[in-house]
Biopython code that builds the backbone (N, CA, C, O; Angstrom):
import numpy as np
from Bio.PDB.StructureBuilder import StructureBuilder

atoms = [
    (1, "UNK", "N", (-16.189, -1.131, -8.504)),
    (1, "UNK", "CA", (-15.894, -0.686, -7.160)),
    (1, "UNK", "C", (-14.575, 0.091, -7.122)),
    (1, "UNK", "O", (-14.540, 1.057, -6.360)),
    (2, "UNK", "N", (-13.637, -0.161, -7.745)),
    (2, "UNK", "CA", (-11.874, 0.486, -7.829)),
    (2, "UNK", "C", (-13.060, 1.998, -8.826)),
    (2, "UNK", "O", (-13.368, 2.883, -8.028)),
    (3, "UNK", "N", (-13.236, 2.075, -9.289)),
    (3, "UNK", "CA", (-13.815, 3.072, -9.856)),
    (3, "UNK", "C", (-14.396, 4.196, -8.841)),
    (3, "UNK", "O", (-14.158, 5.403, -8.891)),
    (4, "UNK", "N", (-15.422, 3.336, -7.671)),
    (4, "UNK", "CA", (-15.982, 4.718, -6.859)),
    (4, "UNK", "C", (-14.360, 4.678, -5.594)),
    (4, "UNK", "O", (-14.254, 5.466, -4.654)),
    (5, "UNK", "N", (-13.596, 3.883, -5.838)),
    (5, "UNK", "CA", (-12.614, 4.276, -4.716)),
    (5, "UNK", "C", (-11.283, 5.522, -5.537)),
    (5, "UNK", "O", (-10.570, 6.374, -5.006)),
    (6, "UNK", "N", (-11.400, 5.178, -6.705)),
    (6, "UNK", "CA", (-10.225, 5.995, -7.360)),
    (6, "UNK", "C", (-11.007, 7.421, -7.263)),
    (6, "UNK", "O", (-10.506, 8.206, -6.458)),
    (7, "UNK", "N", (-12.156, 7.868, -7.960)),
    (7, "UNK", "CA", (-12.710, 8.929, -7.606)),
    (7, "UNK", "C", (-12.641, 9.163, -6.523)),
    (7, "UNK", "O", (-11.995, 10.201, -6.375)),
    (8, "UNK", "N", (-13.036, 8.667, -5.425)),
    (8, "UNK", "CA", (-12.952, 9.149, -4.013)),
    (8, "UNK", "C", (-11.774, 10.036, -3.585)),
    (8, "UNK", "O", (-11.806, 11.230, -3.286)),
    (9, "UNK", "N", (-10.330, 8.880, -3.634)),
    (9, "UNK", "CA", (-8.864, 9.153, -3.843)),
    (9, "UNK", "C", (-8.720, 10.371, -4.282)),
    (9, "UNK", "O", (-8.067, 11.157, -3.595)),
    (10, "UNK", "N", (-9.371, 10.849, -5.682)),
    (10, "UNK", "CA", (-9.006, 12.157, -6.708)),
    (10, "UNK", "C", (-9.330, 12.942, -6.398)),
    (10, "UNK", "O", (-8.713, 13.958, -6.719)),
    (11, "UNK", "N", (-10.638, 13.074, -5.472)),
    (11, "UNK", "CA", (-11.490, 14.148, -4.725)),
    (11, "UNK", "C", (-10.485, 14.766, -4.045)),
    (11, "UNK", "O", (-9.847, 15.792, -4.280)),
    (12, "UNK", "N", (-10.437, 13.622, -2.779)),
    (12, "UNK", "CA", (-9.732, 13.861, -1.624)),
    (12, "UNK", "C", (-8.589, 14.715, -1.630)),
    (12, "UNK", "O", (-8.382, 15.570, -0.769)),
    (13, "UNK", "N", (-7.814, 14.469, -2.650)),
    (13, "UNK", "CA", (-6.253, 14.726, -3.597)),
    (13, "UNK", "C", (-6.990, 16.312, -3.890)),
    (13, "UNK", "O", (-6.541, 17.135, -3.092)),
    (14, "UNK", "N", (-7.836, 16.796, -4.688)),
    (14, "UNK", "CA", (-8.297, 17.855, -4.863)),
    (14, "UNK", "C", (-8.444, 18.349, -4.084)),
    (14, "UNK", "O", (-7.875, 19.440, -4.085)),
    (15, "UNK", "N", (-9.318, 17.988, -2.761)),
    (15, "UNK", "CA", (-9.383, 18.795, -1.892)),
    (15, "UNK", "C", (-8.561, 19.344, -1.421)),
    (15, "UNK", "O", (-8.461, 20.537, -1.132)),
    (16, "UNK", "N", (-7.669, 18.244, -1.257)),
    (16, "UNK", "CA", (-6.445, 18.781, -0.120)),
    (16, "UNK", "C", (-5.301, 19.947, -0.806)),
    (16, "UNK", "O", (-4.524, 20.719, -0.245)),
    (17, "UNK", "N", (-5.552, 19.719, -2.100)),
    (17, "UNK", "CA", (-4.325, 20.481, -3.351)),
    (17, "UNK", "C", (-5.118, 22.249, -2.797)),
    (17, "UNK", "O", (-4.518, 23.215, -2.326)),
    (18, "UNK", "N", (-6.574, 22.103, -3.090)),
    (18, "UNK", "CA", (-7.418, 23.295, -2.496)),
    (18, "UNK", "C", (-7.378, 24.184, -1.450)),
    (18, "UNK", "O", (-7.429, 25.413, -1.404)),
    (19, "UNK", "N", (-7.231, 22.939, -0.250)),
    (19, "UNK", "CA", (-6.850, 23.753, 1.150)),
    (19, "UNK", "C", (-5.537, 23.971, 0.934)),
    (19, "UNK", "O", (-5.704, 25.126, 1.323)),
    (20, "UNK", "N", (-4.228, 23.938, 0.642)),
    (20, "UNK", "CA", (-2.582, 23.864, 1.151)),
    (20, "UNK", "C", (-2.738, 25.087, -0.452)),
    (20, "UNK", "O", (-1.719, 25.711, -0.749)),
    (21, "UNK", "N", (-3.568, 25.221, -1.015)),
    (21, "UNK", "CA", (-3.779, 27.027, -2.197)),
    (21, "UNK", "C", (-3.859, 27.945, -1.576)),
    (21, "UNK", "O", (-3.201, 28.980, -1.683)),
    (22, "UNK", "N", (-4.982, 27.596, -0.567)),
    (22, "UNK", "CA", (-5.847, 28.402, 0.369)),
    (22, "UNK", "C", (-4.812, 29.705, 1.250)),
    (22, "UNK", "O", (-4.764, 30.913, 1.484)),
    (23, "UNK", "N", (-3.986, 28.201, 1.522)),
    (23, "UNK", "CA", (-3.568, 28.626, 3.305)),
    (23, "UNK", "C", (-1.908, 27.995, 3.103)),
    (23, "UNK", "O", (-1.328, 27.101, 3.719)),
    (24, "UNK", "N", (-1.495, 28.796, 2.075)),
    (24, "UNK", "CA", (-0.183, 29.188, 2.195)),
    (24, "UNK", "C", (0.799, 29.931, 3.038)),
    (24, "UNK", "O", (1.920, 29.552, 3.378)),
    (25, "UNK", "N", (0.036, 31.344, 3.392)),
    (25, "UNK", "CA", (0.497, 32.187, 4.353)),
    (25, "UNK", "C", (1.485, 31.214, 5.310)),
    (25, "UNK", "O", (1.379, 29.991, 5.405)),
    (26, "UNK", "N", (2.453, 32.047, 5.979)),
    (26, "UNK", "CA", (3.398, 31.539, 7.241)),
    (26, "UNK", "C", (2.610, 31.732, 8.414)),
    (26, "UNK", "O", (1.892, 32.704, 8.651)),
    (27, "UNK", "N", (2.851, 30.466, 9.316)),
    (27, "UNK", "CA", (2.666, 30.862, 10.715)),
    (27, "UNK", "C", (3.828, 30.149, 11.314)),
    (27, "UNK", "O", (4.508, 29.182, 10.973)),
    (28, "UNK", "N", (3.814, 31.217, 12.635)),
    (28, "UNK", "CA", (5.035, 30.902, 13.338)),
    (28, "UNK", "C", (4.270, 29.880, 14.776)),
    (28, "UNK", "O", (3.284, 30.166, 15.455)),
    (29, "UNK", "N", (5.172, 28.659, 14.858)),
    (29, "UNK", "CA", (4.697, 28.114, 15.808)),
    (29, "UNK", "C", (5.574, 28.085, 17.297)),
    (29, "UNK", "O", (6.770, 27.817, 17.411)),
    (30, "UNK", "N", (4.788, 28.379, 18.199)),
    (30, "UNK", "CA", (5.917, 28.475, 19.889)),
    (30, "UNK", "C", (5.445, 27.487, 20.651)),
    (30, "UNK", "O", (4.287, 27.075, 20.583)),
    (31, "UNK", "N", (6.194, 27.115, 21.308)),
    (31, "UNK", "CA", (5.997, 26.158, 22.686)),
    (31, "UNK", "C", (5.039, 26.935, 23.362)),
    (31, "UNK", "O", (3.864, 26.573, 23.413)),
    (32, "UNK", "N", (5.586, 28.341, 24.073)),
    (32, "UNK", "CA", (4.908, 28.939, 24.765)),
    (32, "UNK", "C", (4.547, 30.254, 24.093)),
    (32, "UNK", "O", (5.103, 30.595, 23.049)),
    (33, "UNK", "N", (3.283, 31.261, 24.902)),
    (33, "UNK", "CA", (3.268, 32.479, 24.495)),
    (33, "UNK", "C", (5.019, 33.288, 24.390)),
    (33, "UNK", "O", (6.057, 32.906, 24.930)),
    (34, "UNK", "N", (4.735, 34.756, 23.290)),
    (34, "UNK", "CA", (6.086, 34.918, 23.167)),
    (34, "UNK", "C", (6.372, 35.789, 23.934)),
    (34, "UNK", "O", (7.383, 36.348, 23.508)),
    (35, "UNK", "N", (5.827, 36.492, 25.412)),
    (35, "UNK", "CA", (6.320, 37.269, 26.489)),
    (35, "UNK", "C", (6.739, 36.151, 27.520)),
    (35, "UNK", "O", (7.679, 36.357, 28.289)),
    (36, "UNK", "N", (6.085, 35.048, 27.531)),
    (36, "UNK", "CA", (6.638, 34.166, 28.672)),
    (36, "UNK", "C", (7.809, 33.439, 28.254)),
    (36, "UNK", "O", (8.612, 33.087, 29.118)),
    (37, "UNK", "N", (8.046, 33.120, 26.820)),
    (37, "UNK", "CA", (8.896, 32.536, 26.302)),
    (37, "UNK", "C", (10.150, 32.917, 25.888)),
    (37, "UNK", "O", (11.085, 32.298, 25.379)),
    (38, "UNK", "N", (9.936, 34.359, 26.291)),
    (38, "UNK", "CA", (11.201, 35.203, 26.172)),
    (38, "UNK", "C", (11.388, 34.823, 27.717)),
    (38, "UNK", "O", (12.226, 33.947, 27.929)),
    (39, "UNK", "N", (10.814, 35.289, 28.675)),
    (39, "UNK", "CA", (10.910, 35.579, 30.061)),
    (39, "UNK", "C", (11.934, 34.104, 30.457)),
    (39, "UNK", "O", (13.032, 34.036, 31.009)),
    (40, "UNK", "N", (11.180, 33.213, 29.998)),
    (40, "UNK", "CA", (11.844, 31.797, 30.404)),
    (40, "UNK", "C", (13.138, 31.349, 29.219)),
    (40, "UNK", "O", (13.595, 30.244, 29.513)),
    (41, "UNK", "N", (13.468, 31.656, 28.600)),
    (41, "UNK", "CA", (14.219, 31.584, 27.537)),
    (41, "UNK", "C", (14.132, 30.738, 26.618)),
    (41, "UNK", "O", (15.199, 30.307, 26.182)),
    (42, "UNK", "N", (12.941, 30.262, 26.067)),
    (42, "UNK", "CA", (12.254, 29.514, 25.155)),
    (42, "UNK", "C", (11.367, 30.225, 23.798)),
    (42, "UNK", "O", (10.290, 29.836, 23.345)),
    (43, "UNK", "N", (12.329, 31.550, 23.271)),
    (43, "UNK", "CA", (11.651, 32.240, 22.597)),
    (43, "UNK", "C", (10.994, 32.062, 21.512)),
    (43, "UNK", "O", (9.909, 32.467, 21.097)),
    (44, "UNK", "N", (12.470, 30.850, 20.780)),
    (44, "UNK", "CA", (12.430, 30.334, 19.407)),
    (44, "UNK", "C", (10.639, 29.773, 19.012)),
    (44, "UNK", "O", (9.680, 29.352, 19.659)),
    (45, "UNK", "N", (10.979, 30.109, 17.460)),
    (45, "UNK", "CA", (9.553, 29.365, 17.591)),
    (45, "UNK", "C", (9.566, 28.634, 15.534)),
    (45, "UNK", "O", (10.713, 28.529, 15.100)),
    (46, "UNK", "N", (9.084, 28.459, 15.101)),
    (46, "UNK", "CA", (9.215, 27.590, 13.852)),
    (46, "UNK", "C", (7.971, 27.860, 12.749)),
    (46, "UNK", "O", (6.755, 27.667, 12.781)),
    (47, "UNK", "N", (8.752, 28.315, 11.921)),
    (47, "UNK", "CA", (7.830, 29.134, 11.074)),
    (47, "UNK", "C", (7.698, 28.187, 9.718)),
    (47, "UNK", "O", (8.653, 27.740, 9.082)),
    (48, "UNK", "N", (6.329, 27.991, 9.432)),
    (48, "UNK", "CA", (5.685, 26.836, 8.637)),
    (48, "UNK", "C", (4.758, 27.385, 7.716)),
    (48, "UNK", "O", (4.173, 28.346, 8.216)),
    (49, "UNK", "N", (4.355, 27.093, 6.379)),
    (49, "UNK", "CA", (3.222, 27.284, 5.959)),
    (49, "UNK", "C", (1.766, 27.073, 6.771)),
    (49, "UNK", "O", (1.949, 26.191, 7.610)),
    (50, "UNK", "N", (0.888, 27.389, 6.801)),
    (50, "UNK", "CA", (-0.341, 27.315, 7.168)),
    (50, "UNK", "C", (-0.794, 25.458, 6.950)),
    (50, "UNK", "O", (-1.141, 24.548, 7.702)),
    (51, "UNK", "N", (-0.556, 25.610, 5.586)),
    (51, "UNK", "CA", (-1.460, 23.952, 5.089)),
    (51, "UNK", "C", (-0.492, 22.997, 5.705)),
    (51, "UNK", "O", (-0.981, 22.026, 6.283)),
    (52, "UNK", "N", (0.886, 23.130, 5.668)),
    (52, "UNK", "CA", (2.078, 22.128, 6.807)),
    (52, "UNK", "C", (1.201, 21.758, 7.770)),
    (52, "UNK", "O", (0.458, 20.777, 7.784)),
    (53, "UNK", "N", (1.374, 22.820, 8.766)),
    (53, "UNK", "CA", (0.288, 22.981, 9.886)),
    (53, "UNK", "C", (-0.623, 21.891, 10.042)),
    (53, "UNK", "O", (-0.511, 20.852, 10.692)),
    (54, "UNK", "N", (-1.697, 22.394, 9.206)),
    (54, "UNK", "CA", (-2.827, 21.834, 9.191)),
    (54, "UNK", "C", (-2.763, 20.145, 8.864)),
    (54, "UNK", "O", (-3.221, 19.389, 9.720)),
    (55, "UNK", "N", (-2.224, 19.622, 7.695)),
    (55, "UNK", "CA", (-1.379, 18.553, 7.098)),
    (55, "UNK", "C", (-0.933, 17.481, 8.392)),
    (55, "UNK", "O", (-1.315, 16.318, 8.522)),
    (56, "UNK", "N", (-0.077, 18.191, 9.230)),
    (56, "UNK", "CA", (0.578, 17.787, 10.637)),
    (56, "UNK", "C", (-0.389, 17.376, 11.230)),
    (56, "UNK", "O", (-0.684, 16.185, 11.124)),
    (57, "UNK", "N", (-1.315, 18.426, 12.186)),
    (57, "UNK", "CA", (-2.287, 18.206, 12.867)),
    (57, "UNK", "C", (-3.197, 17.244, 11.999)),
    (57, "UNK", "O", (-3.411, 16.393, 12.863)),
    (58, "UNK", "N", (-3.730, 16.895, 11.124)),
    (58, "UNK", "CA", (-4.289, 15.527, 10.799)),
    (58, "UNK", "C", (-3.967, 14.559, 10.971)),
    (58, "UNK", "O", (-4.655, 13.644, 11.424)),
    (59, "UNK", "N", (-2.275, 14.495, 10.492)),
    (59, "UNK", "CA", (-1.930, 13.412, 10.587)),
    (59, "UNK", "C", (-1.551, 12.941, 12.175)),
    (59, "UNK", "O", (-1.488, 11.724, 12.349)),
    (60, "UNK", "N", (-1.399, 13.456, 12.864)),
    (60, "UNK", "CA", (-1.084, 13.530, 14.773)),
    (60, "UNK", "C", (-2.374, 12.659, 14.869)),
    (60, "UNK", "O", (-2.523, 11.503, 15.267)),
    (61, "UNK", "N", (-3.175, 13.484, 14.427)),
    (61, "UNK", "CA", (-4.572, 13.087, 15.222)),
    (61, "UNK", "C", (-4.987, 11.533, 14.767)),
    (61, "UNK", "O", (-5.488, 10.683, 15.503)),
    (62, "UNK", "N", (-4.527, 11.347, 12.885)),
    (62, "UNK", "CA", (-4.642, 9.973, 13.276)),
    (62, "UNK", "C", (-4.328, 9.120, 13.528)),
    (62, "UNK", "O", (-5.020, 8.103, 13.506)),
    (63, "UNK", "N", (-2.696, 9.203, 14.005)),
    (63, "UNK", "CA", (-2.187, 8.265, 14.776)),
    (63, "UNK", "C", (-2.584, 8.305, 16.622)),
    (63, "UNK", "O", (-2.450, 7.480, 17.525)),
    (64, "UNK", "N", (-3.104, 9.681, 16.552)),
    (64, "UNK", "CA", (-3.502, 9.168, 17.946)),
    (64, "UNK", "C", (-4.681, 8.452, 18.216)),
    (64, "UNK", "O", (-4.913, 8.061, 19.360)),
    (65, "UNK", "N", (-5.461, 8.236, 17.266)),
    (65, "UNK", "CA", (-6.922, 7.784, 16.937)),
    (65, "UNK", "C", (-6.760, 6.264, 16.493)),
    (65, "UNK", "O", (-7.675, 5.451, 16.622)),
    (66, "UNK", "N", (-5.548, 5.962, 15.975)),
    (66, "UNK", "CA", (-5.022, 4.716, 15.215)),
    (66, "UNK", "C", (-4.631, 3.958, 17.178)),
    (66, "UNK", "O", (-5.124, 2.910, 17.594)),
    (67, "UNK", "N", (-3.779, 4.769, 17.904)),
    (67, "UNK", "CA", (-3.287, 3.845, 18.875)),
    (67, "UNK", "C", (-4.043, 3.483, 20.063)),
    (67, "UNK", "O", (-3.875, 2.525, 20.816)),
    (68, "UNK", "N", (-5.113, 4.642, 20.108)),
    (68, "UNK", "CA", (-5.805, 4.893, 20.969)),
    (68, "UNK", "C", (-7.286, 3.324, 20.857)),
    (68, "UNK", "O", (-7.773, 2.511, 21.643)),
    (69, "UNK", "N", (-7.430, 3.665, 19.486)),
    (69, "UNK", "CA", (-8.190, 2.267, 18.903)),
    (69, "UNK", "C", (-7.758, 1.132, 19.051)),
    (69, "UNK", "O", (-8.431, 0.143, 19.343)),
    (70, "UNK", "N", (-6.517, 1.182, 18.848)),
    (70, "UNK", "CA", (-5.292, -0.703, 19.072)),
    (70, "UNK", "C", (-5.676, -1.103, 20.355)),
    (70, "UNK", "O", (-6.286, -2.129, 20.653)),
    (71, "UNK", "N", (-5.157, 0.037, 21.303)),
    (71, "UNK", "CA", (-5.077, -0.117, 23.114)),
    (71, "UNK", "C", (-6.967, -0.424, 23.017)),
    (71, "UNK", "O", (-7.052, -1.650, 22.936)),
    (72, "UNK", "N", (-7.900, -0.038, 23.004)),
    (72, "UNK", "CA", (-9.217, -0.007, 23.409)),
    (72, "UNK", "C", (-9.601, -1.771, 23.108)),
    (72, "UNK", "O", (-10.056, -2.631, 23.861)),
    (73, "UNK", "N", (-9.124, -1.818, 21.469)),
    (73, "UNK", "CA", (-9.426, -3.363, 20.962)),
    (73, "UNK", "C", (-8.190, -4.143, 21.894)),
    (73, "UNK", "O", (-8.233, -5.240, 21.338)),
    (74, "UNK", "N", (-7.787, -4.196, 22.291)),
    (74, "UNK", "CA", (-6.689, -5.415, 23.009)),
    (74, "UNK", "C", (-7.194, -6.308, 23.578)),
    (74, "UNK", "O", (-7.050, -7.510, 23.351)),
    (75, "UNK", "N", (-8.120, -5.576, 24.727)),
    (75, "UNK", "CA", (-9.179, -7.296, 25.511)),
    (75, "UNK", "C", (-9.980, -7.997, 24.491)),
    (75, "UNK", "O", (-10.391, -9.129, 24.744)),
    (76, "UNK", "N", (-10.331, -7.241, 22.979)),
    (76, "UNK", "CA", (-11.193, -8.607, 22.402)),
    (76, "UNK", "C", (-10.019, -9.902, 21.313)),
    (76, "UNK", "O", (-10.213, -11.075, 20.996)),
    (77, "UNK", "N", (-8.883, -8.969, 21.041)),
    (77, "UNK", "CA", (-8.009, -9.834, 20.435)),
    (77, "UNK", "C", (-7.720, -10.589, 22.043)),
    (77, "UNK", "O", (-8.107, -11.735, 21.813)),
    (78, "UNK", "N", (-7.458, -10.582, 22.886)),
    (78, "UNK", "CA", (-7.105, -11.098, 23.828)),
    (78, "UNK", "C", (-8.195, -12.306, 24.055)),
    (78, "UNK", "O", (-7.933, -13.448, 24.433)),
    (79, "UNK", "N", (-8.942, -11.991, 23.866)),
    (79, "UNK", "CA", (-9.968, -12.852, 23.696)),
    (79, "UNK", "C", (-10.209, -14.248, 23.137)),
    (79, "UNK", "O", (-10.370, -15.402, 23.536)),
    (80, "UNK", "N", (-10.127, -13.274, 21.562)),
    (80, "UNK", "CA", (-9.956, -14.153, 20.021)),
    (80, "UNK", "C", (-8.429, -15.447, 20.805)),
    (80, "UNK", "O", (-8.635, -16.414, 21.538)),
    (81, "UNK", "N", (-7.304, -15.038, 20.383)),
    (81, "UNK", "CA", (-6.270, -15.554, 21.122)),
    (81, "UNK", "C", (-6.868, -16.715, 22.234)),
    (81, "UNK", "O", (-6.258, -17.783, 22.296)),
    (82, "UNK", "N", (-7.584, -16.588, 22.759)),
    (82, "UNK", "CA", (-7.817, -17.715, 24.258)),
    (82, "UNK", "C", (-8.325, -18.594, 23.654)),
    (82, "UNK", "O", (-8.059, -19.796, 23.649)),
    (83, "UNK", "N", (-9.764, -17.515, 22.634)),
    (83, "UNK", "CA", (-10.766, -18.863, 22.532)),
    (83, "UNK", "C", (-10.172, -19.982, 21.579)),
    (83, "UNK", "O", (-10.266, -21.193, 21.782)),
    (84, "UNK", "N", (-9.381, -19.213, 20.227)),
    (84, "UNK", "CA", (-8.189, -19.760, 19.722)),
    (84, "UNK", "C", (-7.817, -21.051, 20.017)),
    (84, "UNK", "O", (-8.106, -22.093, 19.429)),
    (85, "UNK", "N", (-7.004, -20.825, 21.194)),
    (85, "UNK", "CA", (-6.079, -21.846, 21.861)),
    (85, "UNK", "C", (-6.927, -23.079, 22.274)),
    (85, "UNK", "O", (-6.531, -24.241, 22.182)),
    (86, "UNK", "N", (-8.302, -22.636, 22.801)),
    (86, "UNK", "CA", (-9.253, -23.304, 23.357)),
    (86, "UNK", "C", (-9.811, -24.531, 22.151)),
    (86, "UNK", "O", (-10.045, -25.738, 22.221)),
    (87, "UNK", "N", (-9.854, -23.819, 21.394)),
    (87, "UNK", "CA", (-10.770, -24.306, 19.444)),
    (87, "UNK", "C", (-9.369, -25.441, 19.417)),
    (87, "UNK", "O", (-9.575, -26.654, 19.419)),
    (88, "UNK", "N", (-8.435, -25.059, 19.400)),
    (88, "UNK", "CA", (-7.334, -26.084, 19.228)),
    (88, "UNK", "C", (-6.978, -27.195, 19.728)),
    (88, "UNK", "O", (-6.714, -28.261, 19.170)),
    (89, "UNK", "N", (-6.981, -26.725, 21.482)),
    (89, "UNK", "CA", (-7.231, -27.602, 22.337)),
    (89, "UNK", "C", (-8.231, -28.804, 22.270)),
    (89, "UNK", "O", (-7.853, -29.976, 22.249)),
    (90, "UNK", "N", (-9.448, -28.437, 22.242)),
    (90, "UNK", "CA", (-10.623, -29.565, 22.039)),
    (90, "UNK", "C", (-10.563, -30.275, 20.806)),
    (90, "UNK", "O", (-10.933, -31.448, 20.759)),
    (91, "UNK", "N", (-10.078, -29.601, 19.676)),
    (91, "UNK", "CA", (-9.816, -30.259, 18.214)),
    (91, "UNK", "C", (-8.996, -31.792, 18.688)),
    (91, "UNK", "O", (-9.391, -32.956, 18.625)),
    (92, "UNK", "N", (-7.825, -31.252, 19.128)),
    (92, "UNK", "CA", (-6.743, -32.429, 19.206)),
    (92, "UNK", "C", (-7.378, -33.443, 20.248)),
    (92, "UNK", "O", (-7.228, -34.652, 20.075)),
    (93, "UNK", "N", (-8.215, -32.858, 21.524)),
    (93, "UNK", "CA", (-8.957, -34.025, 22.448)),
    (93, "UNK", "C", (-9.311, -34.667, 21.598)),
    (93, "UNK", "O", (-8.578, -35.605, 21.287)),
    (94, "UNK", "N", (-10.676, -34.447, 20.782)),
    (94, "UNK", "CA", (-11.523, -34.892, 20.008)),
    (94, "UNK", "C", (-10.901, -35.458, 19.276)),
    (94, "UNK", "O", (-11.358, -36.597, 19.367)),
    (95, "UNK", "N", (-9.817, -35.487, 18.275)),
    (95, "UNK", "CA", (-9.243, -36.294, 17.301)),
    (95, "UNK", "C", (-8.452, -37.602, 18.111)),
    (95, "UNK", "O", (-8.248, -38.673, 17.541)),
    (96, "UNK", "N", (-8.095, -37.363, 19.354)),
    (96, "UNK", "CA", (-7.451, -38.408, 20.017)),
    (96, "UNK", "C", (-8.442, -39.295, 20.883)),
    (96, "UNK", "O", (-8.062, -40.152, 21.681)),
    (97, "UNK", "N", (-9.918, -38.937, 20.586)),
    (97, "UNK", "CA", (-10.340, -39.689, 21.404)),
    (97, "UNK", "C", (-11.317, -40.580, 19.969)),
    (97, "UNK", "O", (-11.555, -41.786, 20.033)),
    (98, "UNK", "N", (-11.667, -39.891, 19.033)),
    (98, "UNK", "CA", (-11.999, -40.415, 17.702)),
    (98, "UNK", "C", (-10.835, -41.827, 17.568)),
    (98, "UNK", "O", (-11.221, -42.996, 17.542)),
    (99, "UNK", "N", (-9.434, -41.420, 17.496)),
    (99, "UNK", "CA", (-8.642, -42.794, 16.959)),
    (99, "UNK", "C", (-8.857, -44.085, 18.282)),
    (99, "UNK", "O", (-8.989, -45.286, 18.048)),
    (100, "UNK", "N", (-8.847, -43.538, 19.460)),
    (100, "UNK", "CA", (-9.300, -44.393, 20.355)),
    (100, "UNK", "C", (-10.193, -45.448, 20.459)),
    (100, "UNK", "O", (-10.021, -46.615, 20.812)),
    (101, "UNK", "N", (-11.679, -44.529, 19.905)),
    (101, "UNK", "CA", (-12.762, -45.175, 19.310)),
    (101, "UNK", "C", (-11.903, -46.230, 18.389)),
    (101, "UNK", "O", (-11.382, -47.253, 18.832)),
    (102, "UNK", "N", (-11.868, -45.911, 17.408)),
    (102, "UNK", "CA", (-11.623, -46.783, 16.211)),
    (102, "UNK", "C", (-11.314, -47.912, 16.730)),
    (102, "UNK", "O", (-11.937, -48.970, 16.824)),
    (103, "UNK", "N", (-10.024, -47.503, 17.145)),
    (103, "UNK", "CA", (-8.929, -49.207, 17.983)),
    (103, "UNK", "C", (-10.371, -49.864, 19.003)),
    (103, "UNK", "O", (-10.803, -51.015, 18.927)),
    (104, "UNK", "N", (-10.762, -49.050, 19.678)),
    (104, "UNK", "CA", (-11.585, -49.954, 20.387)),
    (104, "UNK", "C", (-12.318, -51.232, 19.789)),
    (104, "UNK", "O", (-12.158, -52.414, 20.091)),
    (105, "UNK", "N", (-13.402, -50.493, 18.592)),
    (105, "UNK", "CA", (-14.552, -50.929, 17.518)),
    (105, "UNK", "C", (-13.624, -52.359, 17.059)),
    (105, "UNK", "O", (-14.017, -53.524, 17.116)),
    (106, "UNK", "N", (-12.106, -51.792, 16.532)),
    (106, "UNK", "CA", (-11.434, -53.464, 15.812)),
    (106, "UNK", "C", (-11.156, -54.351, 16.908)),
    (106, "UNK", "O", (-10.964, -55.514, 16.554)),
    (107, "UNK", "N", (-11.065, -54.073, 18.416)),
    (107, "UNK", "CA", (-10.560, -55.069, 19.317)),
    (107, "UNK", "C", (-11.623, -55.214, 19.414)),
    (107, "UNK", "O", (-11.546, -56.229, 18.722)),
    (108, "UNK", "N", (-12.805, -55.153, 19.671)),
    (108, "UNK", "CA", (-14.534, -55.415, 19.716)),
    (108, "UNK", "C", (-14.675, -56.648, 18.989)),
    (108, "UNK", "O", (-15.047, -57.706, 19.497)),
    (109, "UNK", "N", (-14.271, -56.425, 17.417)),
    (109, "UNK", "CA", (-14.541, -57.698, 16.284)),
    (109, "UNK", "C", (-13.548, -58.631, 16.831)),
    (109, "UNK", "O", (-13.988, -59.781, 16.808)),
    (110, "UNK", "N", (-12.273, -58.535, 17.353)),
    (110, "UNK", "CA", (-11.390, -59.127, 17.073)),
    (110, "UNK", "C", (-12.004, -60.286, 18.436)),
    (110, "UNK", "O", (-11.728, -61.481, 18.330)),
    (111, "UNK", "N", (-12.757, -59.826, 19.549)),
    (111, "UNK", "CA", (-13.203, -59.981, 20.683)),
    (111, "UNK", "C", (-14.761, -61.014, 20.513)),
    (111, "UNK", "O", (-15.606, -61.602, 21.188)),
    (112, "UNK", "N", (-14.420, -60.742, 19.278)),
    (112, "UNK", "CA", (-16.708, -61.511, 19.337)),
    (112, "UNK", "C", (-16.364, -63.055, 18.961)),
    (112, "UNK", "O", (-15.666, -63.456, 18.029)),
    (113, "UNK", "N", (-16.979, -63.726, 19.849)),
    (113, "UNK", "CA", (-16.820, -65.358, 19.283)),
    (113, "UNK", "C", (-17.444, -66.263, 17.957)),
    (113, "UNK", "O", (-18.632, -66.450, 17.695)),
    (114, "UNK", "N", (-16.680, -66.576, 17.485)),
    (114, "UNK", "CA", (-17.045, -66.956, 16.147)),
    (114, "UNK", "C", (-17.778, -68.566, 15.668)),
    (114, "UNK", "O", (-18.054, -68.792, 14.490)),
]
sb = StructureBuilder()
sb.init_structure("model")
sb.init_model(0)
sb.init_chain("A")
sb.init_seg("    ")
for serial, (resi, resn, name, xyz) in enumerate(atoms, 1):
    if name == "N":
        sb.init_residue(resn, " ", resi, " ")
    sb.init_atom(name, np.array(xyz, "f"), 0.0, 1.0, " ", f" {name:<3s}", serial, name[0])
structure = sb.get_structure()
């Protein structure tokens, strides 16, 4: 199994060595278009390789995909957590009403006429 995951890994690694060959070229990145961004005085803009770029925008996306998933799962850990507390709760009833038993059963014998 580490075998079809290391290949996988090496692919992936290839691929990506492939695209950032590709798409070296510069691009310049702006907040805004560059007639409005002059107009408003926000001209500057940040000049990156292409595969940066691209590299970035993956990784954005999967942290927004990573938090966006956390927040969605919260009511079932919220959940897990209750029923949790609940599983715990009845454990300790149940074990305190088990030793109860017991003491009862020996005052029972201790109780029977001989």
């Amino acid at each position: 199994m580490s075998f079809i995951r290391y290949l996988f890994l090496g692919l992936l690694g290839l691929i990506l060595l492939v695209l950032a060959m590709a798409n070296r070229s510069n691009v310049t990145l702006r907040l805004l278009p560059e007639d409005l961004g002059l107009a408003l005085g926000f001209g500057q803009g940040i000049t990156l390789p292409l595969f940066v770029v691209i590299f970035i925008a993956i990784a954005l996306g999967l942290m927004v995909g990573f938090v966006w998933e956390w927040m969605r799962e919260h009511k079932h850990r919220a959940e897990a957590r209750n029923e949790r507390a609940q599983k715990e709760r009845l454990e300790k009833e149940l074990a305190k009403s088990r030793v109860s038993a017991e003491q009862d059963d020996v005052l029972a014998l201790l109780d029977q006429p001989r």
